[in-house]
C-alpha positions as a LaTeX table, in Angstrom:
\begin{tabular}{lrrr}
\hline
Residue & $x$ (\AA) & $y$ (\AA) & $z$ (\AA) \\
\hline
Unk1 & 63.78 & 1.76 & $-10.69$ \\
Unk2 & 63.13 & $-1.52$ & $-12.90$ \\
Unk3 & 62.78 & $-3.01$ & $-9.55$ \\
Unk4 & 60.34 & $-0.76$ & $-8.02$ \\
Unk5 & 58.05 & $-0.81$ & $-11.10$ \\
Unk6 & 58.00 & $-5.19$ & $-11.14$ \\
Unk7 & 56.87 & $-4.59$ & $-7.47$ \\
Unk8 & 54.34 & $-1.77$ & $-8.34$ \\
Unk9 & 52.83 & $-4.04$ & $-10.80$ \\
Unk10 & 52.23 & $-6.89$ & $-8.74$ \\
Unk11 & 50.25 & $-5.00$ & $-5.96$ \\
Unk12 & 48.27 & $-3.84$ & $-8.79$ \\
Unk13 & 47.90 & $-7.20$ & $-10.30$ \\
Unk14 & 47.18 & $-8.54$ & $-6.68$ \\
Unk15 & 44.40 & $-5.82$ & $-5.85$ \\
Unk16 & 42.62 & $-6.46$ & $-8.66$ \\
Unk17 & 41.63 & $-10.38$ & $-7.29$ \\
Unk18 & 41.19 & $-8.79$ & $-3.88$ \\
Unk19 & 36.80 & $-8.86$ & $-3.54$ \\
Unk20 & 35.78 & $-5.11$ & $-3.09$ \\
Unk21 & 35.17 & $-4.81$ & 0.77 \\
Unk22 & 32.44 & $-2.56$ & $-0.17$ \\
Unk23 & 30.71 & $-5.06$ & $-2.29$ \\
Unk24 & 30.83 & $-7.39$ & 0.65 \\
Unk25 & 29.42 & $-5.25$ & 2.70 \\
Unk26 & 25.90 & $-4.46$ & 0.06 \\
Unk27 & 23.06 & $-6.63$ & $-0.03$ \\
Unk28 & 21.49 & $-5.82$ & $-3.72$ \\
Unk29 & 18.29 & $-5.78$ & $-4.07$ \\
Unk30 & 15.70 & $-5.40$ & $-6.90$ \\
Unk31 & 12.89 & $-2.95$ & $-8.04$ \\
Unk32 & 11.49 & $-3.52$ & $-10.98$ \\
Unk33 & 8.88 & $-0.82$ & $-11.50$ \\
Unk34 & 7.10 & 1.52 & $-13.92$ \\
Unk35 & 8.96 & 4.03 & $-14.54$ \\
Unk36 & 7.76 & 5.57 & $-17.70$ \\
Unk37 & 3.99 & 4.94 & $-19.43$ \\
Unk38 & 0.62 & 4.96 & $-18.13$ \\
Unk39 & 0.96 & 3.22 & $-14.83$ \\
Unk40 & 3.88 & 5.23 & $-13.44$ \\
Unk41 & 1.66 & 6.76 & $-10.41$ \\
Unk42 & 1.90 & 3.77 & $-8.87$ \\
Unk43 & 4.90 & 2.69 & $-9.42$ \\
Unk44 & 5.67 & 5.90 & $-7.59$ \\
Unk45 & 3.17 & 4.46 & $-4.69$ \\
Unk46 & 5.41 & 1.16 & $-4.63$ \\
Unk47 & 8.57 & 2.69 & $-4.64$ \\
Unk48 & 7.86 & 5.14 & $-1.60$ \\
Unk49 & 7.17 & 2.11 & 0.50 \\
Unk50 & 9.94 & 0.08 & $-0.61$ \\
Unk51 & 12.37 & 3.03 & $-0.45$ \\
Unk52 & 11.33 & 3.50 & 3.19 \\
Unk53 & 11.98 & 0.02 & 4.14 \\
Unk54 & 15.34 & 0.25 & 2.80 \\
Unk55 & 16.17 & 3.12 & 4.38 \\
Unk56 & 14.75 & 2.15 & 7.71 \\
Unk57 & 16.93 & $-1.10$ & 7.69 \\
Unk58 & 19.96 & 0.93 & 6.65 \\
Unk59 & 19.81 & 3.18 & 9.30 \\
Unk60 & 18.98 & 1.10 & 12.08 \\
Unk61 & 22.42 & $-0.55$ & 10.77 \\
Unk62 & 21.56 & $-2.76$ & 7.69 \\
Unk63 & 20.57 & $-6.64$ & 7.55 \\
Unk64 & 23.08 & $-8.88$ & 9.03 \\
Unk65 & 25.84 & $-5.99$ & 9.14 \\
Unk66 & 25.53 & $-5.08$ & 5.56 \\
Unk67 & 23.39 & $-2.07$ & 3.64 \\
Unk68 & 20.87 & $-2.61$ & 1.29 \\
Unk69 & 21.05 & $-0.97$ & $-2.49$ \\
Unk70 & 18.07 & $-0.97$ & $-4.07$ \\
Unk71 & 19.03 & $-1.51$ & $-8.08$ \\
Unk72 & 16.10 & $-0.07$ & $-10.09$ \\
Unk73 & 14.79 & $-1.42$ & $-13.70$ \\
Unk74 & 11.56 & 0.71 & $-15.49$ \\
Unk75 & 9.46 & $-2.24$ & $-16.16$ \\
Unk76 & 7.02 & 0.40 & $-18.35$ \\
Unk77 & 3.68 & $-1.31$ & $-19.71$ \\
Unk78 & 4.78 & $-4.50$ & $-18.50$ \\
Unk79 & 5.32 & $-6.39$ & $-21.99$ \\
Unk80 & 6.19 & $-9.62$ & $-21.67$ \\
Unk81 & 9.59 & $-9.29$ & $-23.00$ \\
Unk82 & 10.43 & $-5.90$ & $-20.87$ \\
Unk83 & 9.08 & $-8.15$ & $-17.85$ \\
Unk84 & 11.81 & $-10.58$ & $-18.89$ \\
Unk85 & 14.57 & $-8.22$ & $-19.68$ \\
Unk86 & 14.03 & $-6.99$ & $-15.91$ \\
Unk87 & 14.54 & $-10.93$ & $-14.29$ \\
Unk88 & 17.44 & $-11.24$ & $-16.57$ \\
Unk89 & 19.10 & $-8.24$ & $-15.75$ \\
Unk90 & 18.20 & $-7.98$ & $-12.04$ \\
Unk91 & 18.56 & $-11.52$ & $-11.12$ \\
Unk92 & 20.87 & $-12.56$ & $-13.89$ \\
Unk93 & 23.52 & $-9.44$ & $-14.45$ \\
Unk94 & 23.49 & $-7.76$ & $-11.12$ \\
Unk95 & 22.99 & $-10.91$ & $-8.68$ \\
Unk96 & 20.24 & $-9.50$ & $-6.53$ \\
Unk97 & 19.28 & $-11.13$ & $-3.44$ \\
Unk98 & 15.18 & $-10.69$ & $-3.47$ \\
Unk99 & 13.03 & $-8.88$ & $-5.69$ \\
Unk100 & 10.35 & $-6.45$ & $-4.75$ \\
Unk101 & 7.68 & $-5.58$ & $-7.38$ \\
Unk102 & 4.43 & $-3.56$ & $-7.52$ \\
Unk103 & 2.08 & $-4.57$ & $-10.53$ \\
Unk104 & 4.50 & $-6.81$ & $-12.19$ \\
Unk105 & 2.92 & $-8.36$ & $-15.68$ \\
Unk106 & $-0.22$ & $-10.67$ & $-14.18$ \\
Unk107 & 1.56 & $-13.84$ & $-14.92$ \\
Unk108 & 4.80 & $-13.11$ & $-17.49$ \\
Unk109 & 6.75 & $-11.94$ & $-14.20$ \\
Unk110 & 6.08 & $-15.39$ & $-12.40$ \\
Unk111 & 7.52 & $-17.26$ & $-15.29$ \\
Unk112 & 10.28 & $-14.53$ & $-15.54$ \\
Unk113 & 11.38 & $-14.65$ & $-11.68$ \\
Unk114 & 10.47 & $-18.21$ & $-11.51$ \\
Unk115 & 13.78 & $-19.06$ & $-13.74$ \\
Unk116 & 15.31 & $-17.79$ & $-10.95$ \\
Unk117 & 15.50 & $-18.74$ & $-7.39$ \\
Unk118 & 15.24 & $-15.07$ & $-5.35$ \\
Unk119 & 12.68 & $-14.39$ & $-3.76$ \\
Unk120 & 10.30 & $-12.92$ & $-5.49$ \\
Unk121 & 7.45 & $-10.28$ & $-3.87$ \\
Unk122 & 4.94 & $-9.31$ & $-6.11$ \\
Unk123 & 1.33 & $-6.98$ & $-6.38$ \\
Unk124 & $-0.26$ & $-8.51$ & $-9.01$ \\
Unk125 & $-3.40$ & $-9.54$ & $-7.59$ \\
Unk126 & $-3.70$ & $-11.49$ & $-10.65$ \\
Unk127 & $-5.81$ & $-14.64$ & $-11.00$ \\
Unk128 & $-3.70$ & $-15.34$ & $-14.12$ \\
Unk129 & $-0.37$ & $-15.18$ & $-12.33$ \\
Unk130 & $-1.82$ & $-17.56$ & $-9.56$ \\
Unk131 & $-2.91$ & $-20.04$ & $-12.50$ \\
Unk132 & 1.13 & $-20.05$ & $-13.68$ \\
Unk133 & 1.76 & $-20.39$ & $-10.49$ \\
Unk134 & $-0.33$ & $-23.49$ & $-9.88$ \\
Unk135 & 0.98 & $-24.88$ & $-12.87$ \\
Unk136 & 4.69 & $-25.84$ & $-11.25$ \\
Unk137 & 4.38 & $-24.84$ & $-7.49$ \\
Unk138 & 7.80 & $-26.61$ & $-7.15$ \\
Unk139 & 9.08 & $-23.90$ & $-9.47$ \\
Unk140 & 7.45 & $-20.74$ & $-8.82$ \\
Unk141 & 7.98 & $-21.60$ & $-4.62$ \\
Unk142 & 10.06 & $-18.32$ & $-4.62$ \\
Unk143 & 6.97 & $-16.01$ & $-6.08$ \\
Unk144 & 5.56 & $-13.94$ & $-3.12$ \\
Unk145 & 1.91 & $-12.29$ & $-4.33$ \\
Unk146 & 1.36 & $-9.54$ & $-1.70$ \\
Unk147 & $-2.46$ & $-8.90$ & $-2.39$ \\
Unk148 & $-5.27$ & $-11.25$ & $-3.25$ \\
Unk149 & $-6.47$ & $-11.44$ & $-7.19$ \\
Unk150 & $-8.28$ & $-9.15$ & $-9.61$ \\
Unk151 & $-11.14$ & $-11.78$ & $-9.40$ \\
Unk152 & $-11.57$ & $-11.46$ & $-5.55$ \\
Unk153 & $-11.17$ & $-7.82$ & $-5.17$ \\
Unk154 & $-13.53$ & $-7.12$ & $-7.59$ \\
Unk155 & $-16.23$ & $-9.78$ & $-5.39$ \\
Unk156 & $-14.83$ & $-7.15$ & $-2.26$ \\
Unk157 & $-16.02$ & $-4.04$ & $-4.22$ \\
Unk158 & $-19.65$ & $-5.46$ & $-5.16$ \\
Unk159 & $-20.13$ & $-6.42$ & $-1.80$ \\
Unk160 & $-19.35$ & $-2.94$ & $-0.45$ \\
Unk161 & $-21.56$ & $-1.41$ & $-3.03$ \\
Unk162 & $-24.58$ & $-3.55$ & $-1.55$ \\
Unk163 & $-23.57$ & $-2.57$ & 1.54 \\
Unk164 & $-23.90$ & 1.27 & 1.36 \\
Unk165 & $-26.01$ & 2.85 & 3.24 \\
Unk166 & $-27.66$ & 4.34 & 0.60 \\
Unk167 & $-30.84$ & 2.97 & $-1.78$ \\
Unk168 & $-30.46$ & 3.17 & $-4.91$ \\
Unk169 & $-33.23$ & 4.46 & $-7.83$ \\
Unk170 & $-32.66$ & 1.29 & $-9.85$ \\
Unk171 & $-31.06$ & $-2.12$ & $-10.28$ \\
Unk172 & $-28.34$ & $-0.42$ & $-13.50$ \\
Unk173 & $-24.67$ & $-0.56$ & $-13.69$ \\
Unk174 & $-22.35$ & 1.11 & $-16.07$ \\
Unk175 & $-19.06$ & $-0.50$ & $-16.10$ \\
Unk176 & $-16.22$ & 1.23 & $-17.69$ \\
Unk177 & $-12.69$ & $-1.11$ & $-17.64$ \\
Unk178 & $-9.47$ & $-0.77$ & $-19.40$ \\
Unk179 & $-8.47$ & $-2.77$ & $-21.92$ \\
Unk180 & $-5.72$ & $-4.73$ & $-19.97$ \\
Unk181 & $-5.58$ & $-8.20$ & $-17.49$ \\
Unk182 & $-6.83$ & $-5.88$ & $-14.60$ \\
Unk183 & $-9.34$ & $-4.27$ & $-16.24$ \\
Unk184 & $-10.92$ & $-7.58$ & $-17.80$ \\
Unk185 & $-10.81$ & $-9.32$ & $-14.84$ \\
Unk186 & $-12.45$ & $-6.83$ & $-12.49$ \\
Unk187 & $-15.45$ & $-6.03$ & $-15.40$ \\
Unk188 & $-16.09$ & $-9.28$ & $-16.06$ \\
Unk189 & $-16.44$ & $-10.03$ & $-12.35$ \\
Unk190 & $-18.44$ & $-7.41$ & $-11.37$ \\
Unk191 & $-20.51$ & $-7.83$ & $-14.35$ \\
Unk192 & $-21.61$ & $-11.46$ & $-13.07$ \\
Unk193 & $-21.60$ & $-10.23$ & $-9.66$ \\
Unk194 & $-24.33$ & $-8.14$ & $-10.64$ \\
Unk195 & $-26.30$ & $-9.89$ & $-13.18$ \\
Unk196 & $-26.71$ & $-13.11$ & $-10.32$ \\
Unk197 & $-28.23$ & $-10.20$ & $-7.79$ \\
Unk198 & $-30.60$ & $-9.68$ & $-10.39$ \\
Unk199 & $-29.34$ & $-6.33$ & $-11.40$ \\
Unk200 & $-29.02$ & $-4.80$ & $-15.45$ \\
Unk201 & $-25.43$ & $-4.06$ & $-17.02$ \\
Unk202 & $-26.81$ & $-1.23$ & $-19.11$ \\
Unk203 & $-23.37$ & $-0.64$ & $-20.21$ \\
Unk204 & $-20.03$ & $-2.69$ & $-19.97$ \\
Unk205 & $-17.51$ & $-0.64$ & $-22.31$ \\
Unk206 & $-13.78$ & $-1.39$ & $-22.53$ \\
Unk207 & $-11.57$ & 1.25 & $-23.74$ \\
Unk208 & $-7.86$ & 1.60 & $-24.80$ \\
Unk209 & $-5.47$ & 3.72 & $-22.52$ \\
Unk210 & $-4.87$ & 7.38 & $-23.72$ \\
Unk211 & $-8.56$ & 7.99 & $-23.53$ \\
Unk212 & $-9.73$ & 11.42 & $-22.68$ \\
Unk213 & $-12.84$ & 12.27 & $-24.67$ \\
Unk214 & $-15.60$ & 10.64 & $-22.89$ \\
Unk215 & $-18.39$ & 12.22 & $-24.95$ \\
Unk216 & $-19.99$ & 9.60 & $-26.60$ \\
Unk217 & $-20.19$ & 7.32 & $-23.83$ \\
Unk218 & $-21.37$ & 9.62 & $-21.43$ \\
Unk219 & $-24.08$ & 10.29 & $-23.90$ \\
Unk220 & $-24.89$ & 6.81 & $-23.21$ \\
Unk221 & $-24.86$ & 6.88 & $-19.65$ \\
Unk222 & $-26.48$ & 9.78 & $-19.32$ \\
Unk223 & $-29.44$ & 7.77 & $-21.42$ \\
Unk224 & $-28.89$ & 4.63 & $-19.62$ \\
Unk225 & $-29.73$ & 6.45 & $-16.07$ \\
Unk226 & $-27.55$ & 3.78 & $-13.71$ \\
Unk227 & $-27.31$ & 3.55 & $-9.90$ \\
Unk228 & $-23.82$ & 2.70 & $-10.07$ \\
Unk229 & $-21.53$ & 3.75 & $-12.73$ \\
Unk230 & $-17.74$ & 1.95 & $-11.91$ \\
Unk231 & $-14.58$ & 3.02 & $-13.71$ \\
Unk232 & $-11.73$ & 0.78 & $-13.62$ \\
Unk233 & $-8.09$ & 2.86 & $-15.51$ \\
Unk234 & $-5.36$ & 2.82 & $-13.53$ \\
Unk235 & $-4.15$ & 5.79 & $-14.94$ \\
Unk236 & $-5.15$ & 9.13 & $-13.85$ \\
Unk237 & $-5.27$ & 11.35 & $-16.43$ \\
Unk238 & $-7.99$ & 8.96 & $-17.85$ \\
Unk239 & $-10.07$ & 8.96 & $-14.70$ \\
Unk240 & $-9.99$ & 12.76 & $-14.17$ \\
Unk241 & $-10.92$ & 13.33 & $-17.59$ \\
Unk242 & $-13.90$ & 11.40 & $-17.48$ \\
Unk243 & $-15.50$ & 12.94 & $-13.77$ \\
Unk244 & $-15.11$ & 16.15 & $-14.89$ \\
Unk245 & $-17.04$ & 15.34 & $-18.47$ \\
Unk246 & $-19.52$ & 13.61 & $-16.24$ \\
Unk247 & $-19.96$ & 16.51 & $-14.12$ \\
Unk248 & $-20.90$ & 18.51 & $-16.65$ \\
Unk249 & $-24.26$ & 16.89 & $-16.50$ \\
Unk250 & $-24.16$ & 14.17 & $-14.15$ \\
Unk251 & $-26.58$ & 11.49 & $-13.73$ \\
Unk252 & $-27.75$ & 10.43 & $-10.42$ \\
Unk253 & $-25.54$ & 7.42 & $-9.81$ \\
Unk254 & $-22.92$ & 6.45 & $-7.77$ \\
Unk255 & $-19.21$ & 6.47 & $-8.82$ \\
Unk256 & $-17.03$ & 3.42 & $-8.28$ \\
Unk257 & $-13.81$ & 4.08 & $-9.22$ \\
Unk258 & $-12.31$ & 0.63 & $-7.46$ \\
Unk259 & $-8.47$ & 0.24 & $-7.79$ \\
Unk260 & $-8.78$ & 3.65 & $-10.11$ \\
Unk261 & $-8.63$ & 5.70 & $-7.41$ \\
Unk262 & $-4.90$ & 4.60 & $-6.30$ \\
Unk263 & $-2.60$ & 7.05 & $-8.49$ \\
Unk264 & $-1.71$ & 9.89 & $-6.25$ \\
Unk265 & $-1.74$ & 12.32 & $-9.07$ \\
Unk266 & $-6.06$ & 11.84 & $-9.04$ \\
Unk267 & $-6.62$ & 13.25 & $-5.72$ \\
Unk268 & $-3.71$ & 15.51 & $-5.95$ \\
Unk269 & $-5.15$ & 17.12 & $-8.97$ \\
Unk270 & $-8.81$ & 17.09 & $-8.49$ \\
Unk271 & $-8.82$ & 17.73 & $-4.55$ \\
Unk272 & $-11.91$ & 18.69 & $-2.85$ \\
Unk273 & $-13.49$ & 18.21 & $-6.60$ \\
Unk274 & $-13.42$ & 14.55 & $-6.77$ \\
Unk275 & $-15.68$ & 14.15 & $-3.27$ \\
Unk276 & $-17.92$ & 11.75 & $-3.27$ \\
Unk277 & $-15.94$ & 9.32 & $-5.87$ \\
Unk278 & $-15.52$ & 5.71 & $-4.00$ \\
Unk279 & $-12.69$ & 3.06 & $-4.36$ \\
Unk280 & $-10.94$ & 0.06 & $-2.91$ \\
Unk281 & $-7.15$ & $-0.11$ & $-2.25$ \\
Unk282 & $-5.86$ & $-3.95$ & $-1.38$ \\
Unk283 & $-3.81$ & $-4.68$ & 1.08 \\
Unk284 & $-3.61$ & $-0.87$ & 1.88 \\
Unk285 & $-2.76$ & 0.82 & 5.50 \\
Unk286 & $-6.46$ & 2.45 & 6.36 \\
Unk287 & $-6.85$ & 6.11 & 6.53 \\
Unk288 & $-6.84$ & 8.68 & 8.07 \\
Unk289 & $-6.75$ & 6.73 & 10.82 \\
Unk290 & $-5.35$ & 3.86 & 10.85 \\
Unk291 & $-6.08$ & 0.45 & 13.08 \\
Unk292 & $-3.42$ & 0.21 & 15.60 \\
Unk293 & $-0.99$ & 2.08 & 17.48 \\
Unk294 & 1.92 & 0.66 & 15.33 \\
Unk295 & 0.08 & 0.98 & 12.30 \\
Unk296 & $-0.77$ & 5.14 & 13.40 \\
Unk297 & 3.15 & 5.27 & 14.05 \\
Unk298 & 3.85 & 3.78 & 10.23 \\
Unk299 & 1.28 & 6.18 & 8.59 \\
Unk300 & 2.98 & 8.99 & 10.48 \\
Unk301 & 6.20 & 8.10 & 9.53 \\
Unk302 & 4.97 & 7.72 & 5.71 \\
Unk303 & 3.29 & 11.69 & 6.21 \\
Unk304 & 6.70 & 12.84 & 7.36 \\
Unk305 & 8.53 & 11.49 & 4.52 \\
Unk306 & 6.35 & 12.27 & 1.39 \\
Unk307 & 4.32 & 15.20 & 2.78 \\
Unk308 & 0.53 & 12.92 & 1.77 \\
Unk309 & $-1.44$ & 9.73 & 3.47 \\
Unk310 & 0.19 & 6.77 & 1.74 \\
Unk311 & $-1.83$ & 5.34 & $-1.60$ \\
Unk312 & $-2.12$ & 1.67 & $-2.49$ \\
Unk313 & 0.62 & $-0.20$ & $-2.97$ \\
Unk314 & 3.17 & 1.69 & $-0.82$ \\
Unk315 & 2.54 & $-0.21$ & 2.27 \\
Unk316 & 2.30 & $-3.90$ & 0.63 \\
Unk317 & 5.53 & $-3.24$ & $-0.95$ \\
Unk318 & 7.26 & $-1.79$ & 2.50 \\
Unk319 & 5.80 & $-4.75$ & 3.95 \\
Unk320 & 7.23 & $-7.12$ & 1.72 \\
Unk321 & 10.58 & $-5.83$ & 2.33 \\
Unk322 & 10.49 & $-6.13$ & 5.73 \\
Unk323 & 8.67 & $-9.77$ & 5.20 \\
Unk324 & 12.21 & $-10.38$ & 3.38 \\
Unk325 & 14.38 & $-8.79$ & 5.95 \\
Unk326 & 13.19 & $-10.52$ & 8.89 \\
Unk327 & 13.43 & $-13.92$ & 7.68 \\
Unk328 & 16.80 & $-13.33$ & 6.30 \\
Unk329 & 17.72 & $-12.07$ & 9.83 \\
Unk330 & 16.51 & $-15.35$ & 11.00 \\
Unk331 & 17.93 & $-17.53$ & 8.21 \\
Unk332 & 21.58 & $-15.83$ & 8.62 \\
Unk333 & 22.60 & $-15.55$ & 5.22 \\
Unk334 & 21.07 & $-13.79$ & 2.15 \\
Unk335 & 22.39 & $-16.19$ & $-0.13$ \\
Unk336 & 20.18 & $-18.80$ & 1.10 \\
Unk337 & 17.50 & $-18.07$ & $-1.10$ \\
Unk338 & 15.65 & $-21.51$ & $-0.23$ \\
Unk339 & 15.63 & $-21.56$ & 3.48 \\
Unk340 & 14.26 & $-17.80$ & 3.58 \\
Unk341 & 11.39 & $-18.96$ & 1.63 \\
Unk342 & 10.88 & $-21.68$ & 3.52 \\
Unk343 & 11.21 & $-19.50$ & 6.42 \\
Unk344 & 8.46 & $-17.09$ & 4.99 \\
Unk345 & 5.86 & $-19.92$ & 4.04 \\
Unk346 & 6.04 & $-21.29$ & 7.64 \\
Unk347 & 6.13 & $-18.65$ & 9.85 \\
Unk348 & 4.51 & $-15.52$ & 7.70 \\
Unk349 & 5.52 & $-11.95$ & 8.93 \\
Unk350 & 3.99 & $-9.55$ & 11.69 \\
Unk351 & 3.57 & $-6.05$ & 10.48 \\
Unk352 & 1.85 & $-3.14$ & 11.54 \\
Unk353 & $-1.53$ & $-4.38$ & 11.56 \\
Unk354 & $-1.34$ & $-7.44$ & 12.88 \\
Unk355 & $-0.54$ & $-11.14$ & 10.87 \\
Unk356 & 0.39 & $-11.62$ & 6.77 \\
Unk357 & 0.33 & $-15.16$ & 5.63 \\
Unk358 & 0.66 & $-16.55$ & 2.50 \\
Unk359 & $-1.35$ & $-19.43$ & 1.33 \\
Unk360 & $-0.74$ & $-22.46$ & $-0.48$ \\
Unk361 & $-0.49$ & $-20.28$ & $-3.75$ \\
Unk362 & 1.63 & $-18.18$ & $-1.72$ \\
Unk363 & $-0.86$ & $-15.33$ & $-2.25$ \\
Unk364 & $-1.62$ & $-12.96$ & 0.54 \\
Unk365 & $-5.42$ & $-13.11$ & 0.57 \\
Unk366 & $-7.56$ & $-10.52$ & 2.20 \\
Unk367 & $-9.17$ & $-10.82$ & 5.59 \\
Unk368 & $-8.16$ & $-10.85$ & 9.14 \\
Unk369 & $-5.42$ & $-8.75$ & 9.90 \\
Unk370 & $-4.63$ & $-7.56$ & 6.33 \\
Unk371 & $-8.30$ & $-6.49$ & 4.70 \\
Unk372 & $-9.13$ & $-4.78$ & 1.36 \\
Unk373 & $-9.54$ & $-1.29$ & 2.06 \\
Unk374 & $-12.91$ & 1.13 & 0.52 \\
Unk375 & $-12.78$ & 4.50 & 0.56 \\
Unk376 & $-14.49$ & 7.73 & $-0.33$ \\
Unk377 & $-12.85$ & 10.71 & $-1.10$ \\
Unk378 & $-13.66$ & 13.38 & 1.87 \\
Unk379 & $-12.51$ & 16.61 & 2.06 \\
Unk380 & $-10.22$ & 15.83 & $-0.89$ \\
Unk381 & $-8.32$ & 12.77 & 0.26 \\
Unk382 & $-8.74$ & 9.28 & 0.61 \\
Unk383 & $-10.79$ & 8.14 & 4.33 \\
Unk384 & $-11.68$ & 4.20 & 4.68 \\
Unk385 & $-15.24$ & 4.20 & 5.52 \\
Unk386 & $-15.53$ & $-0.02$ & 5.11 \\
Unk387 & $-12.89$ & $-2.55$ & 5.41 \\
Unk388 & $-13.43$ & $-6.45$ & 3.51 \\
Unk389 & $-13.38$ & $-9.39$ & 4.28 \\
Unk390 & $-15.95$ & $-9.31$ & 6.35 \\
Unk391 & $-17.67$ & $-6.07$ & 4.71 \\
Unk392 & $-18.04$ & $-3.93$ & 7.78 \\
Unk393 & $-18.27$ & $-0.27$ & 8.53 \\
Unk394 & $-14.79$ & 1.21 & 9.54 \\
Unk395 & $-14.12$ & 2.42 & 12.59 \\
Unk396 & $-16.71$ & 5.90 & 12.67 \\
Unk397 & $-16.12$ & 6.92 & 9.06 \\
Unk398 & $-19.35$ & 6.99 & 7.24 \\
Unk399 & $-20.19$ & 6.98 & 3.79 \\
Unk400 & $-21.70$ & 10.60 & 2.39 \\
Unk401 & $-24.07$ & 10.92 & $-0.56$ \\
Unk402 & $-22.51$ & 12.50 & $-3.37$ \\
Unk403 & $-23.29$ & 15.87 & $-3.89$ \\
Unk404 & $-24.43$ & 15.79 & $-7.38$ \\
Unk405 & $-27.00$ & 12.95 & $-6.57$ \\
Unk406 & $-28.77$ & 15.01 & $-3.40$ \\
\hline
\end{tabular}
């Protein structure tokens, strides 16, 4: 009996420095996203496209043999010491193999990941995270931005405004911005934008998140009389709030609501109601319909899944996955963080809509084959009616006057 129990302990003791075939057979990866606070909508957006990447490469029988788990961290408001705690406990503690982000902290998360040497895939669109970036590109080689900056997206919209087919009563601008990196860096870009065409900022207001009584300022506007009035919150209780306060006595100018327009939950909740509004999604898959076959195939696939057109964000952060993927098919070997960024920088990735390559900041900038995407909600959902870089009309979507400006 003695005998049988010495023996019974040493296959114990002898599993336990056997490595778990299961664990050999799972390629972690990470997703830090918001989880909780205000810009939880689209983490939501990110996380539907990453999610579908996953499971896409899972079923068609995993990368290089093996499945991938996606190992989730709520990176909430994006503090710079949450932003940490998520590249310490993704990339430190669990050993992830790349790293696929949405918003991500404008700068803090490039320092954060940059310890490390994953790659690293990133929606920032954050001239601040390209200037850490620039600051050790030695370092930071494994930081992926999937979208071009605040700073260019916000040249993208004001372009697209002057190109409406629409003229305007007056040379005014409202601009309403958040108080955070995005929201500074789009107002103050579109304020210049428009004071070098010659045109008044009657109005350039930044308020704190959690704002929904918009009285006093639309007694403002409503003074002021603009041709454009743009709104940049990414948050949607916020935006919703403040169009139906304006309705209540609109003034005749357009509504911008740039990257504000993103968080599902807006259209979802306002519907038909918010026709009219207009908005830019970067490196977003155009709808309804989209620009190629393959592309038509992906947005159908997206439909099927979540049951709605897919928002900003969703796309970029599939397509990073698969940007990943393929060049770790390639490379052989997950581990070998190096040569499948390497890989990446040289050769880029083909997706649905034709070529993404990353520059020399290894940002994705707009143009070509991967454009900024402006929109108008029609008929209660999101259509593309121009595409940027160039600014051209899309496809036969046209812009319609507002209904409370006719």
């Amino acid at each position: 009996m003695k005998k049988h129990l010495v023996i019974l302990l040493a296959i114990v003791c002898a599993m336990a420095y056997i490595p778990s075939v299961q664990a050999a057979d799972v390629i972690k990866v990470g997703v830090p996203l918001a989880m909780t606070g205000p810009y939880t909508d689209t983490g939501d957006n990110y996380w539907k496209g990453i999610k579908m990447a996953i499971d896409e490469i899972n079923a068609a029988g995993g990368l290089l043999g093996k499945s991938l788990e996606p190992i989730r961290f709520d990176t909430q408001e994006f503090s710079p010491e949450r932003v940490m705690q998520g590249a310490d406990y993704l990339c430190g503690k669990e050993k992830v193999h790349s790293v696929h982000a949405g918003w991500a902290g404008w700068g803090q998360d490039v320092r954060a990941y940059g310890k490390y040497d994953v790659p690293f895939f990133c929606d920032d669109g954050s001239q601040a995270a390209v200037d850490v970036f620039k600051t050790d590109p030695e370092m930071y080689s494994n930081i992926f931005q999937l979208t071009d900056t605040g700073i260019n997206q916000a040249e993208s919209m004001f372009r697209v405004l002057m190109a409406l087919p629409y003229e305007y009563p007056n040379k005014k601008a409202v601009i309403i911005t958040a108080d955070d990196a995005w929201g500074t860096e789009v107002g103050d870009t579109l304020a210049r934008n428009f004071k070098e065409k010659g045109w008044e900022v009657a109005m350039h207001e930044i308020v704190p998140y959690g704002t929904r009584e918009w009285g006093p300022i639309l007694t403002k506007i409503r003074k002021a009389a603009p041709a454009i009035i743009h709104v940049e919150i990414v948050s949607a209780q916020e935006v919703i709030t403040f169009f139906r306060q304006f309705m209540k006595a609109p003034s005749k100018s357009i509504l911008s609501y740039g990257y504000s327009i993103v968080p599902r939950e807006v259209v979802e909740t306002m519907g038909k109601e918010a026709d009219g509004i207009i908005g830019e999604v970067q490196t977003a898959m155009p709808t309804p319909e989209a620009p190629t076959p393959e592309a038509q195939a992906w947005v159908d696939r997206f439909v099927s899944l979540y049951n709605h057109p897919p928002q900003a964000g969703s796309w970029a952060a599939y397509s990073g996955v698969k940007a990943w993927a393929t060049a770790v098919a390639a490379v052989g070997d997950e581990t070998q963080h190096d040569a499948v960024i390497q890989y990446i920088k040289k050769n880029g990735y083909k997706g649905e809509t034709g070529w993404w390559k990353w520059d020399d900041d290894n940002v994705m900038r707009a143009g070509g084959d991967v454009p900024i995407g402006h929109y108008q909600v029609q008929n209660g959902e999101l259509v593309t009616i121009f595409t940027d870089p160039p600014t051209k009309p899309y496809k036969d979507f046209q812009f319609i006057t507002p209904r409370w400006i006719k």
